[in-house]
C-alpha atoms as one frame of an Amber mdcrd trajectory, in Angstrom:
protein
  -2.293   5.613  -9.242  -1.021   5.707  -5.534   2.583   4.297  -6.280   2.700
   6.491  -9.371   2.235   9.807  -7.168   4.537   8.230  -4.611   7.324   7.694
  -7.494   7.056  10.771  -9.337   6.714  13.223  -6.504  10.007  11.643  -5.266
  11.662  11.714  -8.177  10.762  15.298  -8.551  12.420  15.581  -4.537   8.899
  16.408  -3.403   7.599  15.730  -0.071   4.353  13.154  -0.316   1.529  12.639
   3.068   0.643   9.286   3.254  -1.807   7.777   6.224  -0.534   6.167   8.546
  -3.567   5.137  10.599  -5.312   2.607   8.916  -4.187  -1.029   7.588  -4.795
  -2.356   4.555  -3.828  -5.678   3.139  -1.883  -5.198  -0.343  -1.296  -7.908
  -2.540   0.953  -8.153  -6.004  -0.290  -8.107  -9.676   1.651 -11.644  -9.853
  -0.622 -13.679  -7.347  -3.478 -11.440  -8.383  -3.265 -13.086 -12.397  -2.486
 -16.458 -10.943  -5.555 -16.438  -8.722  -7.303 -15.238 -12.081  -6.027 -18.064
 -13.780  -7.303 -20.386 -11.283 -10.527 -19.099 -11.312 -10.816 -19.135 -15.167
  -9.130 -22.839 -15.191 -11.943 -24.106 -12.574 -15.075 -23.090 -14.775 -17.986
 -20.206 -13.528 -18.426 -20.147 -10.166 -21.157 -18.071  -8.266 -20.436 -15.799
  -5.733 -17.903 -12.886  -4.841 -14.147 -12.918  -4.729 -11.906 -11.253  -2.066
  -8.257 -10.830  -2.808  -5.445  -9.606  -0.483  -2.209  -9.866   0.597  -1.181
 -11.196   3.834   1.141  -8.548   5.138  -0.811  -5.563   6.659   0.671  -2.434
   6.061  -0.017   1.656   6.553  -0.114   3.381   2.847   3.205   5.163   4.692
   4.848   2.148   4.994   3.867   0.490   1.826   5.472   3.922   0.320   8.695
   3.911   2.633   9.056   0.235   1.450   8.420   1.058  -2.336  11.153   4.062
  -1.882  13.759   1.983  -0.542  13.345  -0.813  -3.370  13.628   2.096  -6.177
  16.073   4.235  -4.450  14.194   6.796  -3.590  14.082   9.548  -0.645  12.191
   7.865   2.010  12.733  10.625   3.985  10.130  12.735   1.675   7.478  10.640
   2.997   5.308  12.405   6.005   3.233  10.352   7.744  -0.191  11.830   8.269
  -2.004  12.116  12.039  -4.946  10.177  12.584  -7.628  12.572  11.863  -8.871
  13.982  14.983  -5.744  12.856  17.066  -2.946  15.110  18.510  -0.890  12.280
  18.184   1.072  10.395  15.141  -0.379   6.853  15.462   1.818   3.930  14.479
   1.234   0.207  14.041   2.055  -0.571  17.186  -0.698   1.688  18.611  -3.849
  -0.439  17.514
């Protein structure tokens, strides 16, 4: 999985390229199995489900965030160009 690369290439001290041009919306396994449970609890339902988080983050800093929680080289982490672009594009940027 993504985190899994992300931890074992910096546990191994290897350097990992992450994106950091696009935002996504992660959410945790916790409120993923409670929403789950709710929709188990309230009977069949038609239709489809959309599940997120509500921070929006770049996969580089979802990894700089993970390092830093498991004490890992954040430094490791290279943040990729936009494709196309000269330029590193940040958060800030869109």
């Amino acid at each position: 999985s993504f985190i899994d690369r992300i931890r074992v290439s910096l546990s191994r001290g290897e350097r990992v390229e992450l994106q950091n041009h696009e935002l996504h919306s992660f959410g945790s396994i916790e409120q993923l199995a409670e929403l789950v449970d709710q929709v188990i609890q309230s009977g069949p339902r038609k239709g489809t489900f959309h599940y997120g988080g509500l921070t929006r983050l770049t996969h580089h800093e979802l990894g700089t965030q993970f390092a830093k929680m498991h004490q890992l080289d954040s430094k490791l982490l290279i943040a990729k160009k936009r494709p196309g672009s000269k330029f590193l594009q940040t958060p800030e940027h869109y």
